[in-house]
N, C-alpha and C positions, 0 to 999 in steps of 0.2 A: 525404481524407487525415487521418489520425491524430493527433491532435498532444497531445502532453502538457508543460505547464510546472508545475515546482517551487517553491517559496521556502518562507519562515521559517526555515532551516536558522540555525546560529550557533554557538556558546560559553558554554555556561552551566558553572555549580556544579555537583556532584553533587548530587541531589535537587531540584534546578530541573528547570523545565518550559518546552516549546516547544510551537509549533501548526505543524504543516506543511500546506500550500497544494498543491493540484493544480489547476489548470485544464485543463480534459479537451474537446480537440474532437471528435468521434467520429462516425463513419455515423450518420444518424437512418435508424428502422428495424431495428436489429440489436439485440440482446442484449449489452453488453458488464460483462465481470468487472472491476474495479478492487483495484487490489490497491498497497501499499507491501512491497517488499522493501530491502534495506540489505546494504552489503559494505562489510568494514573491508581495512583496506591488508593482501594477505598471505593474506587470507581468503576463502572462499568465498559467492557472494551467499546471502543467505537473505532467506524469506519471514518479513514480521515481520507483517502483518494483512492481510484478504482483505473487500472488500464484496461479497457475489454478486449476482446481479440479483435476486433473492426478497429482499434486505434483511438476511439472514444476513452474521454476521461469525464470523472464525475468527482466534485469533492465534497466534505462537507461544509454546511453555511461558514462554521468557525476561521476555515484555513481558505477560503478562496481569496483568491488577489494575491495573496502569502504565500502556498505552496503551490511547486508544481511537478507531476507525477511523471515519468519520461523511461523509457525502455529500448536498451542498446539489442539489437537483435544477434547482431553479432559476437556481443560477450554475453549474453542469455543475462544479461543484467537488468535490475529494475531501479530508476533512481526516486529517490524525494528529493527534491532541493526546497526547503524552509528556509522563507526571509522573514526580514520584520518579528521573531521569535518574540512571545511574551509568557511572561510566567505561567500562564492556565496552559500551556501547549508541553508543560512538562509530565514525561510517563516516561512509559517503556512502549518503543515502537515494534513492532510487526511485520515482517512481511508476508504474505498469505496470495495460497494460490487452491486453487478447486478446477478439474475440467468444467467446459463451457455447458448451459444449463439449456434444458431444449423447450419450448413452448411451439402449441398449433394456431395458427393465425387463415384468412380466409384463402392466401394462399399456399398454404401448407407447413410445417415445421419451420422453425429458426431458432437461431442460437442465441443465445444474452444471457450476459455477466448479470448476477445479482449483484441490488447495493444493500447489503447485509453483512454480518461478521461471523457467520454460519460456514466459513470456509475451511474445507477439511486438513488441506497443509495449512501450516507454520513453522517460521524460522524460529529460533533461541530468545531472539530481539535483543534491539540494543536500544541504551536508556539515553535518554533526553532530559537537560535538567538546562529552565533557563532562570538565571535570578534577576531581582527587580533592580 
């Protein structure tokens, strides 16, 4: 079974910084993508960072330079560290895992992380709020 748990979520300043926590239980054996996605009240979820299983990260336009996505292998942890926070970066965070997705190419099958928010785990989440 799958299990993802959140924290560090909070309240900070605009321009503060937070670390978000994933503790990831997952199949041993399989390929899995880790990913943080976030959705504000109103809004729709979006992809905010992507770890593939190759060690590739991908963010989106909003949070590059700002966030950054990071994975302890040894506590099967997923981190976000957000710096420079501004008000539009407030929701409730995510963290989301799917096994690895398979595509044929000329020379033969490979693996790759989608950057979608079609990911069949999800954590509880934990909520982010930064004021002006």
């Amino acid at each position: 079974q799958v299990q993802l748990v959140e924290s560090g979520g909070g309240s900070v300043q605009a321009g503060g910084s937070l670390r978000l926590s994933c503790t990831a239980s997952l199949y041993s054996g399989n390929r899995f993508c880790l990913a943080w996605f976030r959705q504000a009240p109103g809004e729709e979820r979006e992809g905010v960072a992507l770890f593939a299983t190759d060690g590739n990260t991908t963010y989106a336009d909003s949070v590059k330079g700002r966030f950054t996505v990071s994975k302890d292998q040894a506590k099967n942890t997923l981190y976000l560290q957000m710096n420079s926070l501004k008000p539009e970066d407030t929701a409730m965070y995510y963290c989301a895992a799917d096994q690895e997705a398979k595509r044929w190419t000329v020379t033969g099958s490979e693996g790759y992380c989608p950057w979608n928010t079609n990911y069949k785990y999800l954590g509880q989440g934990t909520r982010v709020t930064v004021s002006s």
